[in-house]
CHARMM internal coordinates of N, CA and C (Angstrom, degrees):
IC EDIT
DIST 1 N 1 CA 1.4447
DIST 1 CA 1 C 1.5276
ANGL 1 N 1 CA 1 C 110.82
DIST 1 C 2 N 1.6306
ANGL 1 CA 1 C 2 N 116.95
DIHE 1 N 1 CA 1 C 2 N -58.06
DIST 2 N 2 CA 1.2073
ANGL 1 C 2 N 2 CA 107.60
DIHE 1 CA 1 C 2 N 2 CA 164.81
DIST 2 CA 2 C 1.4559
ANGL 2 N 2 CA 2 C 138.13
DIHE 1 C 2 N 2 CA 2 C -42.86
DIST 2 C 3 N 1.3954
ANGL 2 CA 2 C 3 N 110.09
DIHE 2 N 2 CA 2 C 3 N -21.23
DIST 3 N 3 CA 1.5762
ANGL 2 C 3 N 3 CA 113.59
DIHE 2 CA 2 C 3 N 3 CA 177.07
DIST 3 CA 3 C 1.4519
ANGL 3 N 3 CA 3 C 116.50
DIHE 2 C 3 N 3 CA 3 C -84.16
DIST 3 C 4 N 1.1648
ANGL 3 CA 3 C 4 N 98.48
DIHE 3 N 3 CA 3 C 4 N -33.97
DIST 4 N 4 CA 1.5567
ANGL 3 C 4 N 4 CA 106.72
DIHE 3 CA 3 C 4 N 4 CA -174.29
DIST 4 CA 4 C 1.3464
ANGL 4 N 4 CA 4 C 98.83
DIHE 3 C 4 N 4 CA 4 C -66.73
DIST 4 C 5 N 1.6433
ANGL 4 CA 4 C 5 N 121.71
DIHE 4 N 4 CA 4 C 5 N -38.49
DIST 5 N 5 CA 1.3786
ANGL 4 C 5 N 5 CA 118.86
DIHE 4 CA 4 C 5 N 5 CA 172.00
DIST 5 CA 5 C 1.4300
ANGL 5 N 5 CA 5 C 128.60
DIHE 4 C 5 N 5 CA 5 C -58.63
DIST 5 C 6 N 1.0736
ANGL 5 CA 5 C 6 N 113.36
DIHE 5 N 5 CA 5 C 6 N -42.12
DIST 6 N 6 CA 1.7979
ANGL 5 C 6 N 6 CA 129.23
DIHE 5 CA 5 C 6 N 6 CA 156.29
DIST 6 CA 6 C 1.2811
ANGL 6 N 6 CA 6 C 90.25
DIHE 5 C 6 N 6 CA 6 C -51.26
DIST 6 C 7 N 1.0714
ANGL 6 CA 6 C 7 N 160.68
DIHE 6 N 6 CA 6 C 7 N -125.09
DIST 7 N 7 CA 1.6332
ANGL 6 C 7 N 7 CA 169.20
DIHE 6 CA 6 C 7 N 7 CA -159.88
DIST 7 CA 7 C 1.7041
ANGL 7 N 7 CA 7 C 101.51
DIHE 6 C 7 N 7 CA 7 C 4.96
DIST 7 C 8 N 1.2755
ANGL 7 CA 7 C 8 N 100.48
DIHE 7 N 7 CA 7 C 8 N -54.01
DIST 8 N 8 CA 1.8170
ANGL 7 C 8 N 8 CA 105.40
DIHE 7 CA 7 C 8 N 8 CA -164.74
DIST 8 CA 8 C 1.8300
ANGL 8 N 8 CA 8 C 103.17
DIHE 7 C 8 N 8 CA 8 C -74.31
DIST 8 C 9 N 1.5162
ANGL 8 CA 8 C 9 N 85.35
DIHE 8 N 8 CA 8 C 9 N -55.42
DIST 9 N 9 CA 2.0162
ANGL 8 C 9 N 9 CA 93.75
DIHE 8 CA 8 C 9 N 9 CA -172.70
DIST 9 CA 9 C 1.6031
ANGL 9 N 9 CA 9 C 107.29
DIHE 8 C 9 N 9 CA 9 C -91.84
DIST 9 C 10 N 1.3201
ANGL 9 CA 9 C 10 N 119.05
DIHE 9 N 9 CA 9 C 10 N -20.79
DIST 10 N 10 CA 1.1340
ANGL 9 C 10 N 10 CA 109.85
DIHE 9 CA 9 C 10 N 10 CA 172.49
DIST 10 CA 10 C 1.9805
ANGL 10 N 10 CA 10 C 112.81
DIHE 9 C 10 N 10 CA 10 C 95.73
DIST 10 C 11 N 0.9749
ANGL 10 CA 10 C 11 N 109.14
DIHE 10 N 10 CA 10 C 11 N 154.66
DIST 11 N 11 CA 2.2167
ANGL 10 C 11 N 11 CA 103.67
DIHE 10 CA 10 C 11 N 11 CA -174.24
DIST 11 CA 11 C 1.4531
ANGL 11 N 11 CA 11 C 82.91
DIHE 10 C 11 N 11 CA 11 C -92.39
DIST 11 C 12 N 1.0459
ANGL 11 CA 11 C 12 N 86.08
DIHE 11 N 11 CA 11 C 12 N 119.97
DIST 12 N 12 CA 1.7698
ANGL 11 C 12 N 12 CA 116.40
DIHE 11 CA 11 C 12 N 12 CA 149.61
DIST 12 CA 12 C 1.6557
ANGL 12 N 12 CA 12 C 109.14
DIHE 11 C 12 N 12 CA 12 C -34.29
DIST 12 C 13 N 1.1420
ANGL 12 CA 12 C 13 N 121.02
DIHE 12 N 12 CA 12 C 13 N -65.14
DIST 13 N 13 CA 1.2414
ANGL 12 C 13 N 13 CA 120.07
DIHE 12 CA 12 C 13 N 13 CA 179.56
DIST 13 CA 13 C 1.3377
ANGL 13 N 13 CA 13 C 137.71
DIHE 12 C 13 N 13 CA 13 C -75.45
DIST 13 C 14 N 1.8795
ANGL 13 CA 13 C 14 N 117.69
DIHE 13 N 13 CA 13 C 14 N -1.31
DIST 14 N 14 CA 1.5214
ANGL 13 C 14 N 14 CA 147.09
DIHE 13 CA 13 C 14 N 14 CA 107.97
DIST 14 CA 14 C 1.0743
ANGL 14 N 14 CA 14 C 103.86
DIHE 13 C 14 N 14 CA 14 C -7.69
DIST 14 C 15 N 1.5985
ANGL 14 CA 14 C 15 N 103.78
DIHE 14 N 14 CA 14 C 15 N -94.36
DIST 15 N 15 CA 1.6155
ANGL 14 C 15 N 15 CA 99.91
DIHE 14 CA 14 C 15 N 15 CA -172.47
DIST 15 CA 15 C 1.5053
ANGL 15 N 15 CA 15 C 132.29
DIHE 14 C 15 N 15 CA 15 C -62.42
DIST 15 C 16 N 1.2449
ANGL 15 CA 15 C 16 N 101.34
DIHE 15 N 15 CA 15 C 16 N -12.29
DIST 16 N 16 CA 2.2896
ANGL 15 C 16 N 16 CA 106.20
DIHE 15 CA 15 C 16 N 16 CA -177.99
DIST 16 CA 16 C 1.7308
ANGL 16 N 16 CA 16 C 68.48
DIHE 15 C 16 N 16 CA 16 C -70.66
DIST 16 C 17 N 1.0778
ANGL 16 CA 16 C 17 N 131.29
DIHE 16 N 16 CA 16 C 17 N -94.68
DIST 17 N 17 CA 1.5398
ANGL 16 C 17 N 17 CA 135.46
DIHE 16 CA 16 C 17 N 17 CA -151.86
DIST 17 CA 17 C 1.3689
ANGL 17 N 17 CA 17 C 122.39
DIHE 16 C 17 N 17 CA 17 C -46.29
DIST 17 C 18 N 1.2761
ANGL 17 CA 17 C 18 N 130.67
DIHE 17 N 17 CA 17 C 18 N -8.05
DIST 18 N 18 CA 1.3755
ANGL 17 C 18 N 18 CA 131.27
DIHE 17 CA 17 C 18 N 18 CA 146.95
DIST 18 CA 18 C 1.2531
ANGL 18 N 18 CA 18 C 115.54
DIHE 17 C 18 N 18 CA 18 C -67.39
DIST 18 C 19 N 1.5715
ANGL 18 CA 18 C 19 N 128.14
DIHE 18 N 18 CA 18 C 19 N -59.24
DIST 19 N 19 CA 0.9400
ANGL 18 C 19 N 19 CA 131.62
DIHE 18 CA 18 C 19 N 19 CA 176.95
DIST 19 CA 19 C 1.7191
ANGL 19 N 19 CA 19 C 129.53
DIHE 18 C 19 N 19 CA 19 C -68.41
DIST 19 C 20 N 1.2447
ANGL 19 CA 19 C 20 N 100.88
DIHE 19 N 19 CA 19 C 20 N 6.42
DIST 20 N 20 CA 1.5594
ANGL 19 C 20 N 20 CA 109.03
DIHE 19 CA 19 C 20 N 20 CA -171.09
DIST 20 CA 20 C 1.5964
ANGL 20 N 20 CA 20 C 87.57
DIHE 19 C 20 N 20 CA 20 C -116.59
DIST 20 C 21 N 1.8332
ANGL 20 CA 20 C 21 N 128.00
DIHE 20 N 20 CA 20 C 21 N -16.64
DIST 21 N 21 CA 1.5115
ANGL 20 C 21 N 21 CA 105.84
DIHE 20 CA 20 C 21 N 21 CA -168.91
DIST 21 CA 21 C 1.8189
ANGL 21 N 21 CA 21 C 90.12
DIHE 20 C 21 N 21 CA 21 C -101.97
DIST 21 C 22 N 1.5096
ANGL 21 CA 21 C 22 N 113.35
DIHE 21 N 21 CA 21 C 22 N -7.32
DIST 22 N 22 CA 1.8474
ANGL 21 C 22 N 22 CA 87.22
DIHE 21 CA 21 C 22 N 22 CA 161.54
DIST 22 CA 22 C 1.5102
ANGL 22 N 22 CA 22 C 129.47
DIHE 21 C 22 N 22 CA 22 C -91.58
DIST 22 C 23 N 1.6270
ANGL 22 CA 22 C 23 N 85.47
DIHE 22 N 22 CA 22 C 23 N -5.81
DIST 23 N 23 CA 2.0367
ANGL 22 C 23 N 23 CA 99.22
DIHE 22 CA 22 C 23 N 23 CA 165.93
DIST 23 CA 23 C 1.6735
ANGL 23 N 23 CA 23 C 94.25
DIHE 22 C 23 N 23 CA 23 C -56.77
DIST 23 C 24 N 1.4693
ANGL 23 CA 23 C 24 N 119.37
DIHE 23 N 23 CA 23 C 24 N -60.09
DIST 24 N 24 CA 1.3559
ANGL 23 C 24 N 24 CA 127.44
DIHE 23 CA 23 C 24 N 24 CA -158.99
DIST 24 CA 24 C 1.5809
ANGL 24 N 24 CA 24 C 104.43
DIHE 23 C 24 N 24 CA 24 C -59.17
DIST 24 C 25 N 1.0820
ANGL 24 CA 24 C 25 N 114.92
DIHE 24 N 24 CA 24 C 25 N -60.69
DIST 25 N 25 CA 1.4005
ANGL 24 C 25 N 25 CA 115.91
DIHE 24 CA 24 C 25 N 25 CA 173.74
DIST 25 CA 25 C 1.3317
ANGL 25 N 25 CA 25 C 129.29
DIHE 24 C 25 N 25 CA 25 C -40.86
DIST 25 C 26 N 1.5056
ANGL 25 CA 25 C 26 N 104.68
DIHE 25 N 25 CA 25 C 26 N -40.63
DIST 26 N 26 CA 1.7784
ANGL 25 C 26 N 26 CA 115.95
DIHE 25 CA 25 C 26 N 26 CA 171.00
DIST 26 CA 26 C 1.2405
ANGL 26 N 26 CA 26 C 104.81
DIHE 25 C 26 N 26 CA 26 C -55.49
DIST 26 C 27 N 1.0978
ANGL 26 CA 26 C 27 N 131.18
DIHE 26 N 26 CA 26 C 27 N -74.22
DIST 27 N 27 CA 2.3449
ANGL 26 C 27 N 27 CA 169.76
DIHE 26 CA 26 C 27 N 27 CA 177.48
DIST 27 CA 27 C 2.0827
ANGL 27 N 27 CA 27 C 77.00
DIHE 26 C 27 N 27 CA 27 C -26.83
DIST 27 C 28 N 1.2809
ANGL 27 CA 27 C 28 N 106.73
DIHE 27 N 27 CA 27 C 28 N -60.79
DIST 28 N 28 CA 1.6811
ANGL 27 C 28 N 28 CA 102.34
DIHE 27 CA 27 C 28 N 28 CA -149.96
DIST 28 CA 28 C 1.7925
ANGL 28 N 28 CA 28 C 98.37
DIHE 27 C 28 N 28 CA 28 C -69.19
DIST 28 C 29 N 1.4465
ANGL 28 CA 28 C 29 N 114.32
DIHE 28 N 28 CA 28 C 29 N -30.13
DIST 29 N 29 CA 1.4070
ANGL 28 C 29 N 29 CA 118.55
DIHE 28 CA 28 C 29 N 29 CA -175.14
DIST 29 CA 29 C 1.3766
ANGL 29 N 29 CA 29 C 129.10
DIHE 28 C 29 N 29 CA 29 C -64.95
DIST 29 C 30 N 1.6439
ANGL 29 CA 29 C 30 N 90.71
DIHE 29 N 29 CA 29 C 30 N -13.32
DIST 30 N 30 CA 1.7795
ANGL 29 C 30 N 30 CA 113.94
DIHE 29 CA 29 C 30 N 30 CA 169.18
DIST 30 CA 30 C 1.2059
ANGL 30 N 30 CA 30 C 120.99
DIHE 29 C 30 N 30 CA 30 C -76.25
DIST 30 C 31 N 1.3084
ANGL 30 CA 30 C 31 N 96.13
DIHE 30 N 30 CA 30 C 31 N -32.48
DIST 31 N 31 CA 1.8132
ANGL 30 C 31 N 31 CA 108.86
DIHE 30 CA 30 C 31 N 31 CA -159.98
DIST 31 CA 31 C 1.2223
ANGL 31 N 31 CA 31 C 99.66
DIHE 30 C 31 N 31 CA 31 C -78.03
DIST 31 C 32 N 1.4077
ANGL 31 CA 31 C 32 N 155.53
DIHE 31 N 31 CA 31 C 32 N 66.81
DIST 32 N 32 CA 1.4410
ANGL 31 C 32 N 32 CA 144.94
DIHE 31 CA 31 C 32 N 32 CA 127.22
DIST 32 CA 32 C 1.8020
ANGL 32 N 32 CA 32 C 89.52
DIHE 31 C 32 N 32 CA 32 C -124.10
DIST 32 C 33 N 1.5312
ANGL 32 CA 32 C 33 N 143.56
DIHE 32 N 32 CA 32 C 33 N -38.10
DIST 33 N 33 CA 0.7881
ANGL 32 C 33 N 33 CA 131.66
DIHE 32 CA 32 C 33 N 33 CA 146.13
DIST 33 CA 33 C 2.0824
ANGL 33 N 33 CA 33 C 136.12
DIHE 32 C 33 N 33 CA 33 C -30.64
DIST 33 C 34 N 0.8514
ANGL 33 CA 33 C 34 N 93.82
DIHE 33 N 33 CA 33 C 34 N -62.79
DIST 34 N 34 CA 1.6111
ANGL 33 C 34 N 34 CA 91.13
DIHE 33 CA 33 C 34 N 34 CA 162.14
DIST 34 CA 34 C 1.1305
ANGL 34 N 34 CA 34 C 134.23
DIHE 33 C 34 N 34 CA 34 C -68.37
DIST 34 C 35 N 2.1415
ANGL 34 CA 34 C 35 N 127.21
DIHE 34 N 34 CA 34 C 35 N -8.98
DIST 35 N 35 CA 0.8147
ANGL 34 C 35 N 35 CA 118.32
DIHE 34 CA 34 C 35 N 35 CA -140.74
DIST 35 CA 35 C 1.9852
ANGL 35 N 35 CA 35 C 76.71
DIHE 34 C 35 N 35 CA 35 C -117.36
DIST 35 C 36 N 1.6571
ANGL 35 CA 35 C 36 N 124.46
DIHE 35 N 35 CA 35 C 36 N 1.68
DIST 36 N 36 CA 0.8437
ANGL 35 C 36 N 36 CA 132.77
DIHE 35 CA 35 C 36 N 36 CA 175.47
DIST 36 CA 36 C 1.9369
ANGL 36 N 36 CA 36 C 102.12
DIHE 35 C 36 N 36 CA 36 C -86.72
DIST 36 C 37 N 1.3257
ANGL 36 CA 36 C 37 N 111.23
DIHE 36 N 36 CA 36 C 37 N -24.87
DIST 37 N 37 CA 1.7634
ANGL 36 C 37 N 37 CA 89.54
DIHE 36 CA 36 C 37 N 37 CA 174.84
DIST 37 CA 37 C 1.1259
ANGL 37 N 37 CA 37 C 126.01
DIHE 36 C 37 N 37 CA 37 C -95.74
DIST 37 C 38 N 1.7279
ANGL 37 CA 37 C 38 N 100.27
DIHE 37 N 37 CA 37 C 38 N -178.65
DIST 38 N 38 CA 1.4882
ANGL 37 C 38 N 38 CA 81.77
DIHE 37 CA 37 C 38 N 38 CA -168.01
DIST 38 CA 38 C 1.6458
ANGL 38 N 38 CA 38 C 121.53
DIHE 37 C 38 N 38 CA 38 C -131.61
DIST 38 C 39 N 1.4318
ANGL 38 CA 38 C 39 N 136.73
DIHE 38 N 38 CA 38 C 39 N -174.99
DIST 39 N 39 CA 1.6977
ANGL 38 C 39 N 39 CA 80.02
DIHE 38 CA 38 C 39 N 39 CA -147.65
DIST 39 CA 39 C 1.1154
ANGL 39 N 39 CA 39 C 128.89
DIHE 38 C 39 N 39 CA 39 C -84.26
DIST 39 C 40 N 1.4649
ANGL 39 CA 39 C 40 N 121.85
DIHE 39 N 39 CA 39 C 40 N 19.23
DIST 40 N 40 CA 1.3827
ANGL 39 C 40 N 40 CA 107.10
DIHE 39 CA 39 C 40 N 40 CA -168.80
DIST 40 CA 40 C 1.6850
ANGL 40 N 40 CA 40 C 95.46
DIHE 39 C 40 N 40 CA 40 C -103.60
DIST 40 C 41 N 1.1105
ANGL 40 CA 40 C 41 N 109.94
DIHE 40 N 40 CA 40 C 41 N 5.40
DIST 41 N 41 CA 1.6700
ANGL 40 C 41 N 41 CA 114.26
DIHE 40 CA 40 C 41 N 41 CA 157.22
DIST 41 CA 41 C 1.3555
ANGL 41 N 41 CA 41 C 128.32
DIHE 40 C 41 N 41 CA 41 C -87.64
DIST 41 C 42 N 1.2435
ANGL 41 CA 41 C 42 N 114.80
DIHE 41 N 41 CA 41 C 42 N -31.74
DIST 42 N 42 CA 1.2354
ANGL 41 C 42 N 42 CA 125.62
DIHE 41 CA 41 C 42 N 42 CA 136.90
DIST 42 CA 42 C 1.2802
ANGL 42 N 42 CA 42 C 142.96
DIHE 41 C 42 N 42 CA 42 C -4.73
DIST 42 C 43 N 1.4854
ANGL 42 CA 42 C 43 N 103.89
DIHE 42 N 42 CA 42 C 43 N -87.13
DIST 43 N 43 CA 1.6335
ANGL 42 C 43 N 43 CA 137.94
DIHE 42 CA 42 C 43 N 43 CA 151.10
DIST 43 CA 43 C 1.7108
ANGL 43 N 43 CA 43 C 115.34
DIHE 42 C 43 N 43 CA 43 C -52.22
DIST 43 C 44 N 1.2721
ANGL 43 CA 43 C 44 N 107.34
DIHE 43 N 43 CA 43 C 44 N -38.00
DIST 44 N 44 CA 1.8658
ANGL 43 C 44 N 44 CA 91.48
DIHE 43 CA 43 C 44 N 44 CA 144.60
DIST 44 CA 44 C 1.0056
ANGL 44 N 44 CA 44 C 122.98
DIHE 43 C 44 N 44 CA 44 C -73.38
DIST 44 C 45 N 1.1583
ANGL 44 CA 44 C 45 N 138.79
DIHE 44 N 44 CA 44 C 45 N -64.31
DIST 45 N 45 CA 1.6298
ANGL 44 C 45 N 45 CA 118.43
DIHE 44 CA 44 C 45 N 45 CA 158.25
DIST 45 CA 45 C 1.2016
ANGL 45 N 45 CA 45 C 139.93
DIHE 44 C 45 N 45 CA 45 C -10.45
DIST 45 C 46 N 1.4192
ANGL 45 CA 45 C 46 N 98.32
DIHE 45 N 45 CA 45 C 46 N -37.36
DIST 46 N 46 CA 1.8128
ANGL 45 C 46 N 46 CA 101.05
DIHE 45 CA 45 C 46 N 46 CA -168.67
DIST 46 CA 46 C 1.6659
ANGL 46 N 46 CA 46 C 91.68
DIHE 45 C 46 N 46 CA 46 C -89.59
DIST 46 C 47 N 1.1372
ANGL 46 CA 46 C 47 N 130.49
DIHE 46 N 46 CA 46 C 47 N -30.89
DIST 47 N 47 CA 1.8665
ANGL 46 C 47 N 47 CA 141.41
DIHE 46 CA 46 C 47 N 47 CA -168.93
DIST 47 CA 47 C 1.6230
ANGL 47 N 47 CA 47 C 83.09
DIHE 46 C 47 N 47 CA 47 C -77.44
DIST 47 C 48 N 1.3406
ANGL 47 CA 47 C 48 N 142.32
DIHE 47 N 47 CA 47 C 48 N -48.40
DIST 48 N 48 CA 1.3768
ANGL 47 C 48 N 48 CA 140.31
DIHE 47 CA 47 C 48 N 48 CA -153.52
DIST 48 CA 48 C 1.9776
ANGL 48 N 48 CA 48 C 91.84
DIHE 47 C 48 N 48 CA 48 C -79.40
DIST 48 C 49 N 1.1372
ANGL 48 CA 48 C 49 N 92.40
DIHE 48 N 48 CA 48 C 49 N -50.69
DIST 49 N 49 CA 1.7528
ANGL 48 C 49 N 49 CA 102.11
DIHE 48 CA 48 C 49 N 49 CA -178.11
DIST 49 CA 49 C 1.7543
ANGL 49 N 49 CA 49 C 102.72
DIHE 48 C 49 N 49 CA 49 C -47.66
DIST 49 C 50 N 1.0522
ANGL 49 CA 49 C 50 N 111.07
DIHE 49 N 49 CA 49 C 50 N -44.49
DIST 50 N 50 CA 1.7698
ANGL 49 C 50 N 50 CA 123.96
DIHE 49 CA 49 C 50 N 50 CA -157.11
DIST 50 CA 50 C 1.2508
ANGL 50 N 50 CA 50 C 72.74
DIHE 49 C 50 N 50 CA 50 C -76.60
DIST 50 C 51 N 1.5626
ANGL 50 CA 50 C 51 N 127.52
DIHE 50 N 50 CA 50 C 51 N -100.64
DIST 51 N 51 CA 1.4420
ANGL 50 C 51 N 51 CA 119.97
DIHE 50 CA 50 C 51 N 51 CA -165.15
DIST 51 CA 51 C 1.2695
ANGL 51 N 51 CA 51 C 122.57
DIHE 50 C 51 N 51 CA 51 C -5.86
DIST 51 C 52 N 1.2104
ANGL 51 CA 51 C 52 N 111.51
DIHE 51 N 51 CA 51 C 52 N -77.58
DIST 52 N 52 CA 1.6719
ANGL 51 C 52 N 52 CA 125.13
DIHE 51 CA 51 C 52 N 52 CA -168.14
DIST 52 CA 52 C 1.8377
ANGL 52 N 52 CA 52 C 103.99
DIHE 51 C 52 N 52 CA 52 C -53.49
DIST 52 C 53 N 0.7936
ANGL 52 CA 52 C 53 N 126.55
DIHE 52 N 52 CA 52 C 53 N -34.71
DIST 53 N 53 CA 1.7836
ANGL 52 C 53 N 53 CA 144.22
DIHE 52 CA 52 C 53 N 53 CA -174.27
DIST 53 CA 53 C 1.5313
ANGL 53 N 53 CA 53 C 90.05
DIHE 52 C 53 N 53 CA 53 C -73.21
DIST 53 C 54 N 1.4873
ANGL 53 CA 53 C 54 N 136.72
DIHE 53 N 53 CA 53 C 54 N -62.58
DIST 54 N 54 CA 1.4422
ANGL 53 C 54 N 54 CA 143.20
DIHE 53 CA 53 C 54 N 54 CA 170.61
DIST 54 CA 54 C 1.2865
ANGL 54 N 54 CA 54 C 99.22
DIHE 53 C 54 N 54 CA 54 C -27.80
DIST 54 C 55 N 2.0692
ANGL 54 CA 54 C 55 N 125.64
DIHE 54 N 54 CA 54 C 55 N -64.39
DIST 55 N 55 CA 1.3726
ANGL 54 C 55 N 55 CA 130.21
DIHE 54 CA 54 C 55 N 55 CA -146.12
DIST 55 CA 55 C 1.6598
ANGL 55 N 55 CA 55 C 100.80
DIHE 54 C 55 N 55 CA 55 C -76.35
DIST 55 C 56 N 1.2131
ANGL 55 CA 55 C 56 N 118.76
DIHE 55 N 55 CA 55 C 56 N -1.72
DIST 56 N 56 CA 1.3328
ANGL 55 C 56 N 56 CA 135.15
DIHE 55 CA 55 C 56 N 56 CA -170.30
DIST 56 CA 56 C 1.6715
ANGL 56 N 56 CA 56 C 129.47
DIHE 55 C 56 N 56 CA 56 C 66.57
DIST 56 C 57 N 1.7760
ANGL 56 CA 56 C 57 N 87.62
DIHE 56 N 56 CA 56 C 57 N 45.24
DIST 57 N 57 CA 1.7278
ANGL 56 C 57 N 57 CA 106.96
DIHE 56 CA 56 C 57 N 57 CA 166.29
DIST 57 CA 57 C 1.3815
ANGL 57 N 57 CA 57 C 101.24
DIHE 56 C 57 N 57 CA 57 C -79.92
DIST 57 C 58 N 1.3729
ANGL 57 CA 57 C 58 N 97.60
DIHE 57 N 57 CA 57 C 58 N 156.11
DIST 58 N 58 CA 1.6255
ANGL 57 C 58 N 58 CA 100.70
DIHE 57 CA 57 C 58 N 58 CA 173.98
DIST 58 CA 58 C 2.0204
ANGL 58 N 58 CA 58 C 111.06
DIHE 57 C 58 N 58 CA 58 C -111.97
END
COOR INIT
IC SEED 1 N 1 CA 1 C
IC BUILD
């Protein structure tokens, strides 16, 4: 019964992991971009990150 239920609605933990490998995919598409600054560009970034998180971006 339980499987057949996974079949219709699908595992919960299917979907966290779909949706967590196009987080990954986004995150990885950065990484030759960031890996060009340097750190005190960086550290603006991370102050630009804080800001924007303050204005209530997520």
């Amino acid at each position: 019964m339980l499987g057949l239920l996974k079949k219709v609605i699908g595992d919960p933990s299917q979907r966290q992991l779909k949706k967590n490998e196009k987080l990954v995919e986004e995150i990885e598409a950065l990484a030759p971009e960031m890996k060009l600054k340097s750190d005190s560009e960086l550290k603006q970034k991370t102050e630009e990150f804080k800001e924007r998180y303050e204005r209530g971006e997520s």
